[in-house]
C-alpha positions as CSV (number, residue, x, y, z in Angstrom):
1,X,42.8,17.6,60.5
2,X,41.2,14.2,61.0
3,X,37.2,14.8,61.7
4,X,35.7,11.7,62.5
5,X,32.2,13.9,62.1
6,X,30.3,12.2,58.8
7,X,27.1,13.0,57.2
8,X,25.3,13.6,54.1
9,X,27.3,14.8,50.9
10,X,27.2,17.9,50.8
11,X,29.7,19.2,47.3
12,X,28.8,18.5,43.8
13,X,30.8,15.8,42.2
14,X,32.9,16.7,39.8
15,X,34.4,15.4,36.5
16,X,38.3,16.6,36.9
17,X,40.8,14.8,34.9
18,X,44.7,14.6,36.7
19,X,46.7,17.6,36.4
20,X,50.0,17.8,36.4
21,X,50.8,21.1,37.8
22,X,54.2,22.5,36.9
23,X,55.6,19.0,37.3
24,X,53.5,17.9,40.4
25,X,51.2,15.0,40.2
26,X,48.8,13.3,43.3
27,X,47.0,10.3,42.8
28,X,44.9,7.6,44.6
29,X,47.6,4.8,45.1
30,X,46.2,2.3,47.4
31,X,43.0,1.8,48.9
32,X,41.2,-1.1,50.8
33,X,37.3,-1.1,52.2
34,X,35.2,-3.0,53.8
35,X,31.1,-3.7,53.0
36,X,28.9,-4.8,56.2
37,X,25.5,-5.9,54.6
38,X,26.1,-6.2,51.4
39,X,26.5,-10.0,49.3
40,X,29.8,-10.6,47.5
41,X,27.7,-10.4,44.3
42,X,26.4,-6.8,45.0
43,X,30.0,-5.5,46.0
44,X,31.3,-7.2,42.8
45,X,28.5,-5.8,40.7
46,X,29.2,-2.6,41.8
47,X,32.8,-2.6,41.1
48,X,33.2,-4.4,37.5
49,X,33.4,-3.3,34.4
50,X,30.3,-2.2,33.1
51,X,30.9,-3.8,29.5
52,X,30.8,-7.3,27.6
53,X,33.6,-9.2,26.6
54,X,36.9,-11.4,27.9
55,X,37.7,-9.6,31.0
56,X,34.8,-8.2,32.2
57,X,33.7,-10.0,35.0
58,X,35.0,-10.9,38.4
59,X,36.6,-14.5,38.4
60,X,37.1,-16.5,41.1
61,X,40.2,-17.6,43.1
62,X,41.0,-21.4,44.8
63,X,42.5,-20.0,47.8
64,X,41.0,-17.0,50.2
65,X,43.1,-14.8,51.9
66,X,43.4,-12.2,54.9
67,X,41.1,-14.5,56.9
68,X,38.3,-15.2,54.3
69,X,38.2,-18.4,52.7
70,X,36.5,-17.1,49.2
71,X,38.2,-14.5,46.8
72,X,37.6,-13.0,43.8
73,X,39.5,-10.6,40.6
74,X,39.2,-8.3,38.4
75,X,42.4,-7.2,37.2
76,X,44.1,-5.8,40.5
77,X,41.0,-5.3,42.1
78,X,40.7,-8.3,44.5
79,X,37.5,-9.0,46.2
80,X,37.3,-11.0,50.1
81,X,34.0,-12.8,51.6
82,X,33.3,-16.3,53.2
83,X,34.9,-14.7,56.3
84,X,33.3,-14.9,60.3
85,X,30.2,-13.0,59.7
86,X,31.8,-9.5,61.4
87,X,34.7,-9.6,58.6
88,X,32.2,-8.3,56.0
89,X,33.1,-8.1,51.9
90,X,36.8,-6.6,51.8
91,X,38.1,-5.1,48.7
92,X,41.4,-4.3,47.7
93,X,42.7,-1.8,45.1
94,X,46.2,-2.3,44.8
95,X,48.2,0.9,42.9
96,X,48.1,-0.7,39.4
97,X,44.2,-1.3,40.3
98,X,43.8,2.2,40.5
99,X,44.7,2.9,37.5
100,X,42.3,0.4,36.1
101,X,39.4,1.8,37.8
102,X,40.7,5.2,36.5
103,X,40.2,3.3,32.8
104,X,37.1,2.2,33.3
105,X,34.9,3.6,36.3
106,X,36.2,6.2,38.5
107,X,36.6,9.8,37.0
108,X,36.6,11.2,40.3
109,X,37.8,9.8,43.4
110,X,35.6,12.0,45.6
111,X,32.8,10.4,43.6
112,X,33.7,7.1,44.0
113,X,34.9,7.5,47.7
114,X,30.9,9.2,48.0
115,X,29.6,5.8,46.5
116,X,31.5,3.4,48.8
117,X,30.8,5.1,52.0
118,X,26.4,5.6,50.5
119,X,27.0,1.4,50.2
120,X,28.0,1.4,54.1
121,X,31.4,0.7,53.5
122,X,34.1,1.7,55.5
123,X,37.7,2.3,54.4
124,X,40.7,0.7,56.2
125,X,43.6,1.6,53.7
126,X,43.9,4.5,51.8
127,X,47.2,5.6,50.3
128,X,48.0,8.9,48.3
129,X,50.6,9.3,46.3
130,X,52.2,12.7,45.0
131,X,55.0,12.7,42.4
132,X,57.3,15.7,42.1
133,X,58.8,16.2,38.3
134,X,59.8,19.7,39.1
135,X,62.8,19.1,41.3
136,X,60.7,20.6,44.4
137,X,62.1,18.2,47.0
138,X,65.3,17.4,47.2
139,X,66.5,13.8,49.1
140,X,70.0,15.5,50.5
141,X,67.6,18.7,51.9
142,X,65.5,16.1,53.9
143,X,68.1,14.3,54.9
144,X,70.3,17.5,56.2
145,X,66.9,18.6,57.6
146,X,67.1,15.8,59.7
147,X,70.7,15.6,60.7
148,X,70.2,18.8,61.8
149,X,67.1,18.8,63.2
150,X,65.8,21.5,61.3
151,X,62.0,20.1,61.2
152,X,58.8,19.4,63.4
153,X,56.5,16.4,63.5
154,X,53.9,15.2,65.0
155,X,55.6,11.7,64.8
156,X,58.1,10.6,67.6
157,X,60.1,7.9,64.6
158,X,61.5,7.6,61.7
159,X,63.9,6.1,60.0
160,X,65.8,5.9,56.2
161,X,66.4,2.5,54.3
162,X,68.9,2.0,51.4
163,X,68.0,-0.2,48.9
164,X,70.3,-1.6,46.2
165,X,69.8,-4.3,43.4
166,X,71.4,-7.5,43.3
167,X,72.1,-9.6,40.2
168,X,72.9,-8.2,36.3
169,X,74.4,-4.8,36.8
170,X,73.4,-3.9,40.1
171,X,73.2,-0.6,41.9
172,X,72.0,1.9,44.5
173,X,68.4,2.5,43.9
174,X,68.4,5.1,46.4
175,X,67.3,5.8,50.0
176,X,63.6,6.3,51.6
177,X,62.8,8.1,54.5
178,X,60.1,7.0,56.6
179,X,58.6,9.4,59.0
180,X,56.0,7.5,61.7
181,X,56.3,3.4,62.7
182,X,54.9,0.3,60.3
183,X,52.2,0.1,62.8
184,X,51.4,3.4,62.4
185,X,47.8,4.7,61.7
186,X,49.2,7.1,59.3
187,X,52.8,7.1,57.7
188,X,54.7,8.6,55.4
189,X,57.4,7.7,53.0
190,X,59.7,10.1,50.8
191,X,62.0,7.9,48.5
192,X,63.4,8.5,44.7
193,X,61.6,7.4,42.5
194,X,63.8,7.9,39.9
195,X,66.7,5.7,41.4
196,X,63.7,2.9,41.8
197,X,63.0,2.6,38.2
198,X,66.3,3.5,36.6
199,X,65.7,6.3,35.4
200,X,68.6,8.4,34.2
201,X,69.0,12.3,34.2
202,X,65.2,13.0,35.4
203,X,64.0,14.4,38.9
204,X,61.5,11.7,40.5
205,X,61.0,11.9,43.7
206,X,57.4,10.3,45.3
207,X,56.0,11.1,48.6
208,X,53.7,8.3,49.8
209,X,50.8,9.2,52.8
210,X,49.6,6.0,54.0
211,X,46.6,6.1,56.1
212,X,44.5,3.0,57.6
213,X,41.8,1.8,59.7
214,X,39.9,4.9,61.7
215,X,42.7,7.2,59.7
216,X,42.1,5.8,56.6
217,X,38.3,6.5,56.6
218,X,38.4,9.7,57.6
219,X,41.2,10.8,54.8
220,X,38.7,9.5,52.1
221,X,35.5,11.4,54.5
222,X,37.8,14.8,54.6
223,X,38.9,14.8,50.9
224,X,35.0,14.4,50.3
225,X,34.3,17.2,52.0
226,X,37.5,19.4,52.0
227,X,38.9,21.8,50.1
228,X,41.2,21.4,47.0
229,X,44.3,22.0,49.4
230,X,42.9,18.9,51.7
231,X,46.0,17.0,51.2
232,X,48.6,19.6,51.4
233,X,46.9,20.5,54.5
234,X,47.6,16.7,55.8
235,X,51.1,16.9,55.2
236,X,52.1,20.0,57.0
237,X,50.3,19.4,59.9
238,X,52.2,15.9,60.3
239,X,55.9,17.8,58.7
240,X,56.9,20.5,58.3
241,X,60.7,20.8,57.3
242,X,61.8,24.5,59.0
243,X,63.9,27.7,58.2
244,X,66.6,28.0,60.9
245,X,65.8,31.7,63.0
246,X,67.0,32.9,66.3
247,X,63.8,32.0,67.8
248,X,64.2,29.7,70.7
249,X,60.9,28.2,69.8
250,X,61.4,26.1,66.4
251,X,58.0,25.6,66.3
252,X,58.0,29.3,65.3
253,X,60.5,28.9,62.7
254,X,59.7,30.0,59.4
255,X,58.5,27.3,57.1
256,X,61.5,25.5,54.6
257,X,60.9,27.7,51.1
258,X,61.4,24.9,49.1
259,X,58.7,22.6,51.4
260,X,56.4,25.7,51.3
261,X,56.8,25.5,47.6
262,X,55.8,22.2,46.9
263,X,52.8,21.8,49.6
264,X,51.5,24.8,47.1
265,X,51.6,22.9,44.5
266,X,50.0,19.9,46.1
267,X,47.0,22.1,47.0
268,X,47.0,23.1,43.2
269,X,47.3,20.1,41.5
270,X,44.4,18.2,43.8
271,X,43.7,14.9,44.5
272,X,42.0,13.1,41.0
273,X,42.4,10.4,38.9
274,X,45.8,9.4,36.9
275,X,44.6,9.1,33.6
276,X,45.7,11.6,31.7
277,X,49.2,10.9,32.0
278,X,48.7,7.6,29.9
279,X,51.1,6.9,27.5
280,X,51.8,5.0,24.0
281,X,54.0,3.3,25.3
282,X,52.4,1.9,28.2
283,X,49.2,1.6,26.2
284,X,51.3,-0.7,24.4
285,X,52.1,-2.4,27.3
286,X,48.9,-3.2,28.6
287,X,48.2,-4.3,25.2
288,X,50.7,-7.2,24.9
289,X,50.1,-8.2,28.5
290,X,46.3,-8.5,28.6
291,X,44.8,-8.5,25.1
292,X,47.4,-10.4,22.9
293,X,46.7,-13.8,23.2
294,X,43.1,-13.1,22.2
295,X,44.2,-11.2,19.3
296,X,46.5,-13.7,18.1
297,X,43.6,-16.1,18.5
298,X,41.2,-14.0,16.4
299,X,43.4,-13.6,13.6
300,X,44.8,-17.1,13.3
301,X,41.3,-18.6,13.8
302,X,40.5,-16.2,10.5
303,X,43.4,-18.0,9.1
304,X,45.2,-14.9,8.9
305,X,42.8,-12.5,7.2
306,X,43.3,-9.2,9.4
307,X,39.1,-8.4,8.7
308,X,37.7,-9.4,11.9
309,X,40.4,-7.8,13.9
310,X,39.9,-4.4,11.9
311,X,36.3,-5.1,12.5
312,X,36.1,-5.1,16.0
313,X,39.3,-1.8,16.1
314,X,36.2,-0.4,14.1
315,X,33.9,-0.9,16.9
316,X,36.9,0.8,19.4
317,X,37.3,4.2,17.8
318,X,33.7,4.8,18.3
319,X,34.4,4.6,22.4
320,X,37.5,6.9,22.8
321,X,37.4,8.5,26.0
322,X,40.0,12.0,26.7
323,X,42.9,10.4,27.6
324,X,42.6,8.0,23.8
325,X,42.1,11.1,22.1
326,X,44.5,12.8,24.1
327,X,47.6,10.3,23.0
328,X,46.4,10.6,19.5
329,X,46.8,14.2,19.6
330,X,50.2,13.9,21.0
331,X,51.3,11.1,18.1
332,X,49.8,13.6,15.7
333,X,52.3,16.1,17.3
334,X,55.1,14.3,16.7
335,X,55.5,13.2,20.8
């Protein structure tokens, strides 16, 4: 599943927005490259934001990290050099990160992963994330799965954590399953979601793939090149969670229907960006925790005449991307 053949690109980018395919969702959640060649002002130039104004640029950091003594950010996009001169320029997207490149660069993470590796760079971490809202995978089927045994890997470990809050009102927050070691190339995590972020009465459950170093690179070089059921392909030939037969041979067991299930609709709902599950409220959000000291500035400065502001709200509408007009629609809607 993991060619470590590259060459040329070969497929058409394309301009796919996230789609949430009867309640199954797969995003870009993590990913980490390194540059060989190119100066920390070419790498950061190729990742910023491609627009004036507060925010825009990279800024730099007192202390280095990971073994390089410079640093830069953008948001949660972190950016390594001043290293030994094998170490490269290292980037970091953390999962939040992600979504800001989403905002402002990446429509397709094919694309982008084509544009990193034509730069020379090659990718260490690379972490997908796929969310099921439709109540697809169970956490007490996995678990009796593996009580009983009634699954095959291709890893030899695993093991399930409980976490629980501590403080105010306390709580489970549910278990994860982890299925390969820490120092694993490639590993994989299945944990509620749901019980993580207190949410009440909804089916959440996120299955994690974490791939680095040789693993990691050829993830991003086979979604490049694969097909639209790249991922789901991954999983099953790493899990596969099995139908009980008389067959001595459980390798020859029929697939689990409900893990069948949901590896379709992986393959349907593809690997692309997040945005399009953006939402007022976390628009909102974003608003109070990066914008709203500079608004409050603005208008106090203008000693409380709300002009300027509308001025430059003006300048706004006339740069709505899909997922702006898209939350409009669904105010407009009444959701």
């Amino acid at each position: 599943m993991f060619s470590e053949k590259k060459g040329p690109v070969s497929r058409p980018y394309t301009n796919r927005a996230a789609r949430n395919t009867e309640g199954v969702l797969v995003m870009i959640d993590w990913c980490a490259f390194t540059f060989q060649g190119l100066s920390v002002s070419e790498v950061c130039g190729f990742l910023k934001r491609h627009e004036d104004g507060e925010g825009s640029e990279f800024v730099d950091v007192e202390v280095g990290a990971l073994g390089y003594k410079g640093q830069k950010i953008l948001g949660n996009v972190r950016v390594f050099f001043d290293g030994a001169p094998a170490m490269g320029v290292h980037v970091e997207v953390s999962g939040k990160g992600c979504r800001e490149l989403e905002s402002y660069k990446v429509t397709d993470w094919g694309h982008f992963f084509g544009e990193v590796h034509s730069r020379g760079g090659v990718f260490t971490r690379l972490d997908v994330a796929i969310d099921d809202r439709a109540g697809l995978v169970q956490m007490g089927a996995i678990k009796q799965a593996i009580i009983t045994g009634d699954l095959v890997s291709r890893w030899r470990s695993g093991r399930c954590v409980t976490a629980f809050a501590l403080g105010g009102e306390g709580g489970m927050q549910g278990e994860t399953f982890y299925f390969g070691s820490a120092q694993s190339r490639i590993q994989l995590r299945i944990y509620d979601k749901a019980a993580e972020q207190g949410v009440v009465g909804e089916h959440w459950v996120r299955v994690e793939l974490q791939a680095r170093r040789e693993r990691a690179d050829s993830l991003a070089w086979g979604y490049l090149f694969g097909a639209d059921e790249f991922v789901a392909g991954i999983l099953r030939s790493y899990l596969e969670f099995k139908q009980r037969s008389g067959d001595s041979n459980k390798s020859r067991w029929p697939i689990a229907g409900w893990w069948d299930a949901f590896l379709g609709h992986v393959a349907e709902a593809r690997l692309a960006t997040a945005a399009a599950v953006r939402t007022l409220e976390g628009s909102i959000l974003w608003l109070k925790r990066q914008v709203a000291p500079t608004l409050a500035m603005l208008v106090e400065c203008s000693g409380g005449d709300l002009g300027p502001l509308l001025k430059v709200m003006a300048t706004g509408q006339v740069r709505y991307r899909s997922w702006h007009r898209n939350i409009i629609a669904a105010c407009a809607a009444g959701g």
